[in-house]
MDTraj code that builds the backbone (N, CA, C; nanometers):
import mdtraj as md
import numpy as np

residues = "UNK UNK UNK UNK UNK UNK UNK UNK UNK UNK UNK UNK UNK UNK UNK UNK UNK UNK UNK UNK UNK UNK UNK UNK UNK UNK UNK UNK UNK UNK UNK UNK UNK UNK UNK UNK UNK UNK UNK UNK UNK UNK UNK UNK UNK UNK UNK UNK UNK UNK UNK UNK UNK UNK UNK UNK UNK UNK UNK UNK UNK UNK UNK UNK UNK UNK UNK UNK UNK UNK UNK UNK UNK UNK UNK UNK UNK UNK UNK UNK UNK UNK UNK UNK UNK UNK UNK UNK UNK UNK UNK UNK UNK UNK UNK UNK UNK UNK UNK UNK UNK UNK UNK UNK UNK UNK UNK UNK UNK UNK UNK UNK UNK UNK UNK UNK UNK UNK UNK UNK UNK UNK UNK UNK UNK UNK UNK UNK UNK UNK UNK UNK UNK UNK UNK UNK UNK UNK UNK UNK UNK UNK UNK UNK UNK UNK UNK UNK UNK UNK UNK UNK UNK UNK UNK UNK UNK UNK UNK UNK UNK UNK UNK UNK UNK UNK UNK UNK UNK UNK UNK UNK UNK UNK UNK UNK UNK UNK UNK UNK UNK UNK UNK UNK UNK UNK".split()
xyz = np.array([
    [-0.6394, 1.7287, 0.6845],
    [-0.6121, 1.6229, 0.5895],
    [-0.7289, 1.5253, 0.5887],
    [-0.7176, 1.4799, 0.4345],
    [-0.8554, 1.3772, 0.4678],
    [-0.8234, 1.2195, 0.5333],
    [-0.9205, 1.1814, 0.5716],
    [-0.9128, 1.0661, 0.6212],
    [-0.9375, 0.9458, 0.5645],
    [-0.8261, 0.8838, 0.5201],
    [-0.8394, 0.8183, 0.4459],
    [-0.9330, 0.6573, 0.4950],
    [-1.0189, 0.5869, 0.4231],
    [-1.0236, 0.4414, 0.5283],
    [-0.9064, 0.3525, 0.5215],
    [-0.9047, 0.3282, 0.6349],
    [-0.7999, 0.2219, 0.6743],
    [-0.8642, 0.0524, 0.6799],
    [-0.7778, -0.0509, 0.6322],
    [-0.8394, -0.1416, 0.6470],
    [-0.8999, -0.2102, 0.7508],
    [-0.8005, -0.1958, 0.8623],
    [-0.9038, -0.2121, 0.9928],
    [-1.0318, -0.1752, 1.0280],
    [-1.0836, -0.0500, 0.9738],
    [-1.1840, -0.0174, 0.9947],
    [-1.2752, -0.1193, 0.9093],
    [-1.3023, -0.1654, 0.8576],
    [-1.3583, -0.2327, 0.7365],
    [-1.3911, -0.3616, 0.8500],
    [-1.5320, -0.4132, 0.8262],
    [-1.5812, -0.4928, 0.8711],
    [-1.6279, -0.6205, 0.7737],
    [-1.5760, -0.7380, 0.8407],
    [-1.6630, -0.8519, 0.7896],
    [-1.7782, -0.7893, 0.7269],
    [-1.8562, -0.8392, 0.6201],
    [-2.0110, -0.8534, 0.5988],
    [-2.1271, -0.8663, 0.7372],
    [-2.0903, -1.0224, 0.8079],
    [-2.1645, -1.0172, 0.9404],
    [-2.1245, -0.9371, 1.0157],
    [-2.0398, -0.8768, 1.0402],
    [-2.0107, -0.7981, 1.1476],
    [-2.1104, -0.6751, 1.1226],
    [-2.0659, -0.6131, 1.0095],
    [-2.1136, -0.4988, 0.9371],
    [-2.2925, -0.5260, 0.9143],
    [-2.3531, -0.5982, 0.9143],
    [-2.4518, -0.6606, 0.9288],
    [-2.5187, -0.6199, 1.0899],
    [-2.4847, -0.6575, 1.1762],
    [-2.4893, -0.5892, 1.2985],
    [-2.5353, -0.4821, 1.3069],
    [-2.4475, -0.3733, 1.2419],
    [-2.4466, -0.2376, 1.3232],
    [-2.4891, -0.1781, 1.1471],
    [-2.5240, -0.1710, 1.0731],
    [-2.5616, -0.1462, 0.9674],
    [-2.6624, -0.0458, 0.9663],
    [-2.7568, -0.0800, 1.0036],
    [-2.8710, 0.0259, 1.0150],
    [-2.8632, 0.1455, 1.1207],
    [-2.7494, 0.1511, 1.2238],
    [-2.6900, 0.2530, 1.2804],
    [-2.6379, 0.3191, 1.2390],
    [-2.5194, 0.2611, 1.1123],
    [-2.4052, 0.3271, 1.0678],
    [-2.4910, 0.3950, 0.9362],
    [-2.5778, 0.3224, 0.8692],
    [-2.6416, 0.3917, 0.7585],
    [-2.7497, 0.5358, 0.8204],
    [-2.7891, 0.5116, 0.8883],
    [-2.8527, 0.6588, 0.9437],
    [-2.7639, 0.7847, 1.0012],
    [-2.6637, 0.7511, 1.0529],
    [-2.5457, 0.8136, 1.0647],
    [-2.4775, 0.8865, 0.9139],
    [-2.4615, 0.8029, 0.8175],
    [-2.3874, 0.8540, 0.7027],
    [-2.5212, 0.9458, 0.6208],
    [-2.6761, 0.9036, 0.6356],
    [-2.7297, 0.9196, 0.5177],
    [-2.7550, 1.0941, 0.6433],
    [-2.7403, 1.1120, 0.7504],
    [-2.7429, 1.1744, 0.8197],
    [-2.6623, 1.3568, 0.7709],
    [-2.5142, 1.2753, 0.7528],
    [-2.4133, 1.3503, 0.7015],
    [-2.4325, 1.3688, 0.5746],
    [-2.4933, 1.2829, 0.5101],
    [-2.4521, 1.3213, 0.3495],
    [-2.5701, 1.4552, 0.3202],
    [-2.6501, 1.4733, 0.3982],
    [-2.7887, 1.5591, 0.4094],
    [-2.7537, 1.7289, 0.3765],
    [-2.6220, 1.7492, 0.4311],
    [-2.4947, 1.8421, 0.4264],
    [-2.4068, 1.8897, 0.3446],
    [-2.4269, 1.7155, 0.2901],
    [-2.2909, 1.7235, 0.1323],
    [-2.3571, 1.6956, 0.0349],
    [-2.5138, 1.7179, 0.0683],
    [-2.5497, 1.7052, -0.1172],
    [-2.5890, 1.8881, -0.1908],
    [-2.5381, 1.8740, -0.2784],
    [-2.5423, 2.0408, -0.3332],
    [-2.6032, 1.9734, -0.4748],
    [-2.7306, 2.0763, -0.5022],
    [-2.8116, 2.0290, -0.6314],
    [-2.7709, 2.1834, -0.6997],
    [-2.7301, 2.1553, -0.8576],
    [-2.6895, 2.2718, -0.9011],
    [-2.7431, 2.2403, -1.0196],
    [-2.7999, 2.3748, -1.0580],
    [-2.9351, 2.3414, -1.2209],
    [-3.0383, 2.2260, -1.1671],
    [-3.1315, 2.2057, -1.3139],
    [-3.1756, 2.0981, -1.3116],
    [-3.1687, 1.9101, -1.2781],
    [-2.9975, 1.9316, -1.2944],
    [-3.0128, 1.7768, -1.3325],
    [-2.8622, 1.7447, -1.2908],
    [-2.7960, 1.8424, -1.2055],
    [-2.6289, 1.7893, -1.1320],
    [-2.6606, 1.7859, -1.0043],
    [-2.6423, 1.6762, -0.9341],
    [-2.6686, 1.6879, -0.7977],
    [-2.4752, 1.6442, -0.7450],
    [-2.4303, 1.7233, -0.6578],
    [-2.2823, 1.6232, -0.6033],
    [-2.3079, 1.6364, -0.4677],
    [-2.2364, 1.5293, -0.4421],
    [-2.2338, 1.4652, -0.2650],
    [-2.0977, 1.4484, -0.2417],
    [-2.0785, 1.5639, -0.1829],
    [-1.9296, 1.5819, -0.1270],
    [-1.8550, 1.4630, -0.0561],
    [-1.8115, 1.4133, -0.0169],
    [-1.7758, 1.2940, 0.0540],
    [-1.6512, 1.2834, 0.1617],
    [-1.6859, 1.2409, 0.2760],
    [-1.5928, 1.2077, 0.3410],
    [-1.5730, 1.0723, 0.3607],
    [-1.5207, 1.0761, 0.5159],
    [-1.4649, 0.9330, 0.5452],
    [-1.5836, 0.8031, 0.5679],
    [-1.6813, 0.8332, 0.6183],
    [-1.7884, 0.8076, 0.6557],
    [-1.8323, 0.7494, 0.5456],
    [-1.8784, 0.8514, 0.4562],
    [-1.9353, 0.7985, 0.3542],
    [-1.8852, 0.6789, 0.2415],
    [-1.7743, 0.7092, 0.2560],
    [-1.6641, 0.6509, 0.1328],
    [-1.6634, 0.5067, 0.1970],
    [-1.6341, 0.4776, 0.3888],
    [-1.6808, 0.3703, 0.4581],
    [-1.7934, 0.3036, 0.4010],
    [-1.8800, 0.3726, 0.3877],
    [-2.0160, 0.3033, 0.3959],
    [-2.0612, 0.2421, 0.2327],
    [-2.0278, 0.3313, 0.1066],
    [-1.9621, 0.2990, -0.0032],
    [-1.9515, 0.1315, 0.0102],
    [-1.8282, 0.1250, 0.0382],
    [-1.6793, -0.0070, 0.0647],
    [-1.7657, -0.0782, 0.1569],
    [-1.8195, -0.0816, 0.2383],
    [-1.9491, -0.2245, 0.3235],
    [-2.0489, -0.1970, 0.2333],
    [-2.1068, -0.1650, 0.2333],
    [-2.2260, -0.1503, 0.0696],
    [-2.1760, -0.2300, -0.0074],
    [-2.0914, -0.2107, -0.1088],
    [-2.0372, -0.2856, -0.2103],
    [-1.9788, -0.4216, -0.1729],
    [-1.9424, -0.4521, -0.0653],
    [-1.9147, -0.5683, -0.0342],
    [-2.0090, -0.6998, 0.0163],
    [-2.1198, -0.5658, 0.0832],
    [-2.2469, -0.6627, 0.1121],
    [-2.3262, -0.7364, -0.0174],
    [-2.3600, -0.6250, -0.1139],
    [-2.4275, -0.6154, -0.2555],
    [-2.3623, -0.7649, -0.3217],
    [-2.2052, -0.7168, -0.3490],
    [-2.1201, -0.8185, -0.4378],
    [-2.0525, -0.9538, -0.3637],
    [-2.0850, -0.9600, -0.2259],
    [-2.0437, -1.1007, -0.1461],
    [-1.8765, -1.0758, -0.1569],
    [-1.8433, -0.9814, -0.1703],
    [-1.7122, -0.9416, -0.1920],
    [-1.6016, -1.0126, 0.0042],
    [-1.5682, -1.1287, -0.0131],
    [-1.4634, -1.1645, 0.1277],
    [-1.3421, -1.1706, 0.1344],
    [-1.2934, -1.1880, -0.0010],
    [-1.1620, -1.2122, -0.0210],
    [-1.0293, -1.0787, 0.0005],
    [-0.9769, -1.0697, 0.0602],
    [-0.8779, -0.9908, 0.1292],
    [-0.8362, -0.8850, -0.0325],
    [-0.8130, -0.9638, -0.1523],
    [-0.7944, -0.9045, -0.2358],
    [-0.9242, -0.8006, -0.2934],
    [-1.0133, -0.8627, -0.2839],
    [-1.1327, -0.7631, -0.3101],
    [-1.1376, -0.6597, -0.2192],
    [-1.1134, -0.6936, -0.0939],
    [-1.2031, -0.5862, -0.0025],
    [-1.0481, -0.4562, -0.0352],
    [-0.9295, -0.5089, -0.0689],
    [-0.8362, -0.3880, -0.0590],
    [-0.8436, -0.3157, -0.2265],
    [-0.8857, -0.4044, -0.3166],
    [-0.9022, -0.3390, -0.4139],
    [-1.0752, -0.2093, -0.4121],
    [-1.1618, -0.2346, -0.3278],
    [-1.2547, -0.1712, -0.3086],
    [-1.2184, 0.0075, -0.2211],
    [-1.1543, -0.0417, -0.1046],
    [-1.0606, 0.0384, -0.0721],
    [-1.0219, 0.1497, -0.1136],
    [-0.8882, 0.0896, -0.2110],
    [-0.8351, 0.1531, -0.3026],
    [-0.9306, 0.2717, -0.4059],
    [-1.0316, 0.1983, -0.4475],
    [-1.1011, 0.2748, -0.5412],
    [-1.2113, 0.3983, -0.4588],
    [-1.2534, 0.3474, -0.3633],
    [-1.3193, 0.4368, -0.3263],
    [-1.2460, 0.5444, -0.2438],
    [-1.1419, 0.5280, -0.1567],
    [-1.0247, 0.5855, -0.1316],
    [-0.9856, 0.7446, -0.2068],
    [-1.0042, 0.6905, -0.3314],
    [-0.9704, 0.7790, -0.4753],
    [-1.0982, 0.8987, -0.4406],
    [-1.2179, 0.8569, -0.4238],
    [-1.2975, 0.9458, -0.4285],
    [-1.2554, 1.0871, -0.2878],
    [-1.2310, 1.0609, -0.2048],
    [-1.1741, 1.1615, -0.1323],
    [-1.0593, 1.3034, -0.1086],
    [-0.9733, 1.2167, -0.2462],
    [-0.8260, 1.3088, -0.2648],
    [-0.7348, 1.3203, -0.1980],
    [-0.6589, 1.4338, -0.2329],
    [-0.5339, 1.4117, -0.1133],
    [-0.5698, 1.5460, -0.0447],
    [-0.4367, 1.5434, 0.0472],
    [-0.4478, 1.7095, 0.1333],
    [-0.4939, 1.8228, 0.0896],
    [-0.5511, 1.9234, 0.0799],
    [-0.6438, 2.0251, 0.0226],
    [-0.7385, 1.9734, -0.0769],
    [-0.8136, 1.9036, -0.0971],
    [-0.8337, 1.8480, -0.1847],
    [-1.0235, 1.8006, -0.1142],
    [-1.1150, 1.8831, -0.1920],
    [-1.2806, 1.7995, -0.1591],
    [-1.3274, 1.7479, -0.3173],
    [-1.3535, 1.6103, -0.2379],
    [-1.3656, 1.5053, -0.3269],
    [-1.5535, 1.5338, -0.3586],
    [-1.5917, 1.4502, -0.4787],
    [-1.7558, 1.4701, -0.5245],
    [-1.7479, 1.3689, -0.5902],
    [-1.9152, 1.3243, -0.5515],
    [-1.9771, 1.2588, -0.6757],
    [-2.0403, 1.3030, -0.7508],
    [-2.0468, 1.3286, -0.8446],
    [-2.1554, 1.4563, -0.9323],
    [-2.2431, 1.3056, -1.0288],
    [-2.3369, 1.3406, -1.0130],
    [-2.4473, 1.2572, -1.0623],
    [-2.5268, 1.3412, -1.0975],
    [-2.5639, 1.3078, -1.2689],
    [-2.5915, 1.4206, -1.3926],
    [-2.7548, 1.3185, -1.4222],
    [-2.8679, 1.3652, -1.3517],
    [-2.9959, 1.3085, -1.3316],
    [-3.1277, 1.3526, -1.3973],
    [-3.0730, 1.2253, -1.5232],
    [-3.2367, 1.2478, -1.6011],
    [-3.2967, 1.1482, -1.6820],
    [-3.4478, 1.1783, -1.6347],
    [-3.4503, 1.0244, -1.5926],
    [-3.5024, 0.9849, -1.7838],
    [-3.5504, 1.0929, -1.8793],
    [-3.5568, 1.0262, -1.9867],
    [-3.4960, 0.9619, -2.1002],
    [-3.4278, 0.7968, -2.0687],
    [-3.3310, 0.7783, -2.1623],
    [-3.2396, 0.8197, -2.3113],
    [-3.3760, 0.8952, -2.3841],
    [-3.2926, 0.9340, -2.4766],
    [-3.2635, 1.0682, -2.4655],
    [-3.3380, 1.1255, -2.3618],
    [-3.2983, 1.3031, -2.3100],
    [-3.1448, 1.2567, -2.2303],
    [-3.0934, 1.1998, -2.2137],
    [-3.0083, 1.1994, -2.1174],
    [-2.8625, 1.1584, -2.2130],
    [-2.9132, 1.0511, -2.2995],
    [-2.8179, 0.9977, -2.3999],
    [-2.7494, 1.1494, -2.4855],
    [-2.8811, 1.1713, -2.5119],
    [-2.8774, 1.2989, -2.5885],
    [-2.7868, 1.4523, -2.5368],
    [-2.7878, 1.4614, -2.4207],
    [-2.7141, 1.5952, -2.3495],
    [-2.6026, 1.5374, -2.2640],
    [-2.6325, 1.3960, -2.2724],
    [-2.4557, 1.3611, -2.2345],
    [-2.3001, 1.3562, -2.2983],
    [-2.4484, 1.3428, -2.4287],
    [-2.2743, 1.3577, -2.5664],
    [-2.2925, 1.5620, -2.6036],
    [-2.3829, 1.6173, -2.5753],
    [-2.4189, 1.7435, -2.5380],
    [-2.3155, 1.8449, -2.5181],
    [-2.2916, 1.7800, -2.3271],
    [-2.2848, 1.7866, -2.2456],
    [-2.0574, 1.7757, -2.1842],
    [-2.0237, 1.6710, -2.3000],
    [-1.9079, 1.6223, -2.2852],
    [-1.8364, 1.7202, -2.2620],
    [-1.8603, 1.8364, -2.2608],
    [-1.7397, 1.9402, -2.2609],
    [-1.7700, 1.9961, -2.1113],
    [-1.8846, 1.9450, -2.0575],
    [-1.9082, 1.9662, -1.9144],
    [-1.8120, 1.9969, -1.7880],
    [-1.7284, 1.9064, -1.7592],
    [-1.6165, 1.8774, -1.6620],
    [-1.5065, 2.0168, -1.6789],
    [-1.5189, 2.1149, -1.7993],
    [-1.4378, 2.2230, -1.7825],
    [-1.4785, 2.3396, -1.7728],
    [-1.6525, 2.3383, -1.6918],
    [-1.7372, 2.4500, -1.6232],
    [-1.7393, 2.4654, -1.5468],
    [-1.7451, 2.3621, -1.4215],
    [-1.7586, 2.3187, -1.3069],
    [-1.6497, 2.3604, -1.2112],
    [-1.6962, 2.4554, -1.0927],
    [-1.5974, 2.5043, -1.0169],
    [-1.6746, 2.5286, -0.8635],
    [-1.5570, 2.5391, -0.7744],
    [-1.5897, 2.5844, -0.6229],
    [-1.5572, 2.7548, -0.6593],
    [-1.6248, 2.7736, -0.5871],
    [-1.5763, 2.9590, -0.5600],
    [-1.5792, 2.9735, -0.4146],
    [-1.4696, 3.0497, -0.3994],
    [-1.4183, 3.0459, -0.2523],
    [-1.4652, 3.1790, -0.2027],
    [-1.4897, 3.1911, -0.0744],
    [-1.5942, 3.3297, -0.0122],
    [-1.4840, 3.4698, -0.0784],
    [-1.3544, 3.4523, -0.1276],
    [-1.2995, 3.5721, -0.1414],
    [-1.3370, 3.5882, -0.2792],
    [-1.4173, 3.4986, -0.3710],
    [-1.4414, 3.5182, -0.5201],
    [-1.3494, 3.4486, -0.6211],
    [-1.2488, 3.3801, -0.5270],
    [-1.2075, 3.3108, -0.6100],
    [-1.2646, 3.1435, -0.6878],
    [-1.2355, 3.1501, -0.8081],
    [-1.3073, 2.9864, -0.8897],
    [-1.2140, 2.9004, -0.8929],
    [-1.2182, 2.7976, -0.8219],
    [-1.1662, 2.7057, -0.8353],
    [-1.1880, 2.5362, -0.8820],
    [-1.1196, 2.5300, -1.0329],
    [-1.2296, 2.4272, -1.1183],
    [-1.2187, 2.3219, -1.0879],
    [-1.2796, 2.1967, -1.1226],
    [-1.3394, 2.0892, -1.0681],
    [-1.2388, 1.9597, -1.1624],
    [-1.1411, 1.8668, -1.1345],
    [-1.0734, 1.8414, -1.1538],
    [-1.1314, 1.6747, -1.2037],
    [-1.1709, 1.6441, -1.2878],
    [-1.2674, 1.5477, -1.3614],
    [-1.1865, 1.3750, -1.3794],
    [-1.1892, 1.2547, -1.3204],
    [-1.1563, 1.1544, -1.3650],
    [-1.1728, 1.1054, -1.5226],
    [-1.0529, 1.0965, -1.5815],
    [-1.0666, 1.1580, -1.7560],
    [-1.1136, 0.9810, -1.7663],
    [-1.0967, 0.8769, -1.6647],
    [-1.1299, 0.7528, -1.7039],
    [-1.3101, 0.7410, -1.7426],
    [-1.3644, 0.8578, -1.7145],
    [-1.5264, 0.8605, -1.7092],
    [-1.5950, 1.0083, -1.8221],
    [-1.4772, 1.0002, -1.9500],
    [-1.5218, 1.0802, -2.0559],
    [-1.4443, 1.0045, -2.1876],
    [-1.5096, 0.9865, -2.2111],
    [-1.4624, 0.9434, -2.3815],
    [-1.4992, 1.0531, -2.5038],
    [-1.4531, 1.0227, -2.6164],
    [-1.5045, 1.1108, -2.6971],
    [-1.6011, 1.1457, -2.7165],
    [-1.6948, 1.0338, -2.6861],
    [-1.8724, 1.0951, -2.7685],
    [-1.9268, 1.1446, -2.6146],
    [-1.9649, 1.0803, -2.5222],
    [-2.0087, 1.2043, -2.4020],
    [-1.9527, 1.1132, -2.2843],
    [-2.0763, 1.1293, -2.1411],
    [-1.9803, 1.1937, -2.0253],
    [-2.0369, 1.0476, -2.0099],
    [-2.0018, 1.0205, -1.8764],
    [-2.0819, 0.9192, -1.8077],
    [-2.1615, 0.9692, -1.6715],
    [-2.2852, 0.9345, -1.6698],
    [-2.3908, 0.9923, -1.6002],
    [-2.4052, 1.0039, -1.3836],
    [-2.2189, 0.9383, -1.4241],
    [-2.1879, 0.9399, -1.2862],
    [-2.0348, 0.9944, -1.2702],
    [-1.9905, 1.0985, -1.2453],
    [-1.8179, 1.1143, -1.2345],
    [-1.7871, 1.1562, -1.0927],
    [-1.6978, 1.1466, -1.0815],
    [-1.6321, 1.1789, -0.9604],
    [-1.4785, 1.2785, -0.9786],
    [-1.5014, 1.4185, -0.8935],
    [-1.4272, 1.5602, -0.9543],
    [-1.3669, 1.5353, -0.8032],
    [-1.2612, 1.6275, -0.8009],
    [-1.1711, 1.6665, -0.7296],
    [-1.1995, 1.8081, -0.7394],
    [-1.1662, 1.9125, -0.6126],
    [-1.1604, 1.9966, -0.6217],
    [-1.0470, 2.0495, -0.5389],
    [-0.9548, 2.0891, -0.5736],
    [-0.8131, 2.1398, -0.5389],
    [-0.8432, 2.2659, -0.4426],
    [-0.8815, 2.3275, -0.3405],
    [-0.8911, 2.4272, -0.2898],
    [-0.8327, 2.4894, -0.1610],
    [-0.7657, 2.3869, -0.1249],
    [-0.5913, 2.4361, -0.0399],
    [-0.7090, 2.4038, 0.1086],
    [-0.6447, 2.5562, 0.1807],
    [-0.6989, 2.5794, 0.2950],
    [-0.8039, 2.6883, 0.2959],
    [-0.8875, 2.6956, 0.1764],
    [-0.9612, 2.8187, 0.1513],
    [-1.1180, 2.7478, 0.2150],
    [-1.2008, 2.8514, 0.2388],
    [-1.3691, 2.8524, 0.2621],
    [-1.4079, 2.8745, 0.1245],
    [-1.4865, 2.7965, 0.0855],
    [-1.6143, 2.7526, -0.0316],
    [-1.7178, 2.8265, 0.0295],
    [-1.7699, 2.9106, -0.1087],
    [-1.9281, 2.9259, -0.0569],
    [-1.9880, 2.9372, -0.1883],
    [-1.9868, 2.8888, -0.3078],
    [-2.0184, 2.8193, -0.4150],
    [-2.0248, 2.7514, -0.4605],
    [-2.0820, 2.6940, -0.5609],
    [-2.0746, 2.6130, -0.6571],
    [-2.1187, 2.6194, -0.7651],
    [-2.0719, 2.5912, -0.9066],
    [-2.1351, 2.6601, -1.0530],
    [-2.0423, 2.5767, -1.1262],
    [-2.1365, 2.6214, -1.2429],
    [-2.0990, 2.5958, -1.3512],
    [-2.1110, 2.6979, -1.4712],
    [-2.0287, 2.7428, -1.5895],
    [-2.0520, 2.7818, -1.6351],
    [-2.0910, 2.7772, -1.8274],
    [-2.1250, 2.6502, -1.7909],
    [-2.1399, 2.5234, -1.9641],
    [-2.3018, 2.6470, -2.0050],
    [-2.2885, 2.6357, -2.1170],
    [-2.3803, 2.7632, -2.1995],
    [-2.5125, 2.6895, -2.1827],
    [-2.5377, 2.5379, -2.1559],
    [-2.6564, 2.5059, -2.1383],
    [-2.7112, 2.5247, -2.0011],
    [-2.6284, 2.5366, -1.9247],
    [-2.7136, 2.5058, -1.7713],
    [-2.6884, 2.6416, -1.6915],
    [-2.5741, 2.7088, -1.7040],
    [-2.4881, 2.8793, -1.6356],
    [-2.5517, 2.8596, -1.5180],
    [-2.5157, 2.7953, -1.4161],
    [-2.6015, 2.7814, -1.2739],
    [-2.4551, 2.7891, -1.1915],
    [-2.5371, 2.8508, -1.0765],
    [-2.4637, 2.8909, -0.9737],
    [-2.5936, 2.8811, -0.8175],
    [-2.4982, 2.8396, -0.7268],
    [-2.5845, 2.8147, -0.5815],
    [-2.4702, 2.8222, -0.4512],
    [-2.5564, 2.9389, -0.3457],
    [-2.4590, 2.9392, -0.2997],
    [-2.4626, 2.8505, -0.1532],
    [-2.3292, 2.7850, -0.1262],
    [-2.3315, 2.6756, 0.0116],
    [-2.4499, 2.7470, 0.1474],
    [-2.5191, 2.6505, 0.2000],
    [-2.5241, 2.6509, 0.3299],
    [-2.4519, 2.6954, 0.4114],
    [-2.4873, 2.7651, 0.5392],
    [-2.3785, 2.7360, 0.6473],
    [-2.3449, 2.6509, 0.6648],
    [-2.4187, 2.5251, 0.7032],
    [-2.4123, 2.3527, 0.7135],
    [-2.3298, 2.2907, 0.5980],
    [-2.3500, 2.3630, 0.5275],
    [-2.2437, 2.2358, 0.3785],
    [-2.1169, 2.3427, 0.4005],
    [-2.0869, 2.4577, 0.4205],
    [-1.9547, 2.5402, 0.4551],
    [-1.8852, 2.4410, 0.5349],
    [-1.9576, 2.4741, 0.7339],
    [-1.9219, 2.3985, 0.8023],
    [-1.8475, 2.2342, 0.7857],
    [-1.9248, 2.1801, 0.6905],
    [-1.8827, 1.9937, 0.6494],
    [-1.8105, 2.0261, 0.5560],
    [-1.7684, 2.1018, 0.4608],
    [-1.6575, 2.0761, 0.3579],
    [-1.5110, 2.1575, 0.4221],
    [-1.5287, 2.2361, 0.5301],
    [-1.4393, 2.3073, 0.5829],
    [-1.3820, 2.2111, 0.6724],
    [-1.4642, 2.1575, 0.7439],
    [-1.4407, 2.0578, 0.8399],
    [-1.3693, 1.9047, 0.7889],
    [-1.3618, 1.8737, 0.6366],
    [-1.2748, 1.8071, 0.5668],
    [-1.1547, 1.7995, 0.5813],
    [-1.1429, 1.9944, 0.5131],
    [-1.0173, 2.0287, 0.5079],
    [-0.9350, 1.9836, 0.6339],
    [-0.9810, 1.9929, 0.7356],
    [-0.8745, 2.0029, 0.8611],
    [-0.8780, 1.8806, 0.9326],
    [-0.9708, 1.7363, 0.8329],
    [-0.9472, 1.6633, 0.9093],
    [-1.0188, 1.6348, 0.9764],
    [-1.1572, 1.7102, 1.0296],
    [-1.2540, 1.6728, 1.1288],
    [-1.3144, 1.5613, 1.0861],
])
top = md.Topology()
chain = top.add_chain()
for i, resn in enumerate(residues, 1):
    res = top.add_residue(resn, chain, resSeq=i)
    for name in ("N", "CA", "C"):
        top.add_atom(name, md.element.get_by_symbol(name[0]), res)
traj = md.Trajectory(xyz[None], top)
């Protein structure tokens, strides 16, 4: 099961200030694992507890965020990025850097979120479950965050199959190991 953050864990600003540059080499450490670049221009960073932590003190440092109501509404949202039980959470960040190339294949592109799948070592596809708050009619937004529903199964893919990009890459041992190691909670 994933681990969700708890508010205790959550540090003051000064506190978090302290140990900051420990805890950030630590996460940017892990995320080294959970980033999967697929095609040109989708990169996702799988996410755990760690990260989603570091997220929630980030954003609080950035926005001066102290108030008990902020820090649980931050929480809450980043929380979301993880999922529930069987469930590996992503950030998929769609990266290019020429404004109107990007404007341009994002409204493209909108039908994107129903290509996107895990494939599990037995061949099975399992698709990528899209926050509909981050697609509107005309295109995507250049940052979403997918769910991927995949029980208690091993991943050793990732693809897409949108007619512009048809990319497929297959996991690391190391990114197996960290998204398996989700599943159960590690």
């Amino acid at each position: 099961m994933m681990n969700k953050v708890r508010r205790d864990e959550v540090l003051a600003v000064a506190d978090y200030m302290k140990v900051r540059d420990e805890f950030r080499q630590s996460v940017m450490a892990q995320k080294a694992d959970r980033r999967v670049h697929l095609g040109e221009h989708l990169t996702f960073l799988f996410e755990n507890h760690d990260t989603v932590l570091y997220q929630i003190q980030e954003m609080m440092r950035a926005e001066g965020i102290t108030g008990e109501s902020g820090i649980l509404h931050e929480i809450e949202t980043y929380n979301e990025l993880l999922g529930e039980n069987g469930e590996l959470g992503a950030t998929l960040l769609i990266e290019i850097d020429d404004a109107a190339e990007r404007d341009r294949l994002l409204r493209r592109w909108r039908n994107l979120p129903g290509t996107l799948y895990l494939e599990t070592a037995d061949g099975d596809r399992i698709p990528a479950v899209f926050d509909s708050r981050q697609v509107d009619a005309d295109r995507l937004s250049s940052v979403q965050y997918v769910i991927f529903p995949v029980g208690d199964r091993v991943v050793g893919k990732l693809g897409t199959s949108h007619p512009d990009i048809d990319a497929e890459v297959g996991l690391t041992p190391r990114q197996v190991a960290a998204l398996s190691g989700d599943l159960v909670g590690a």
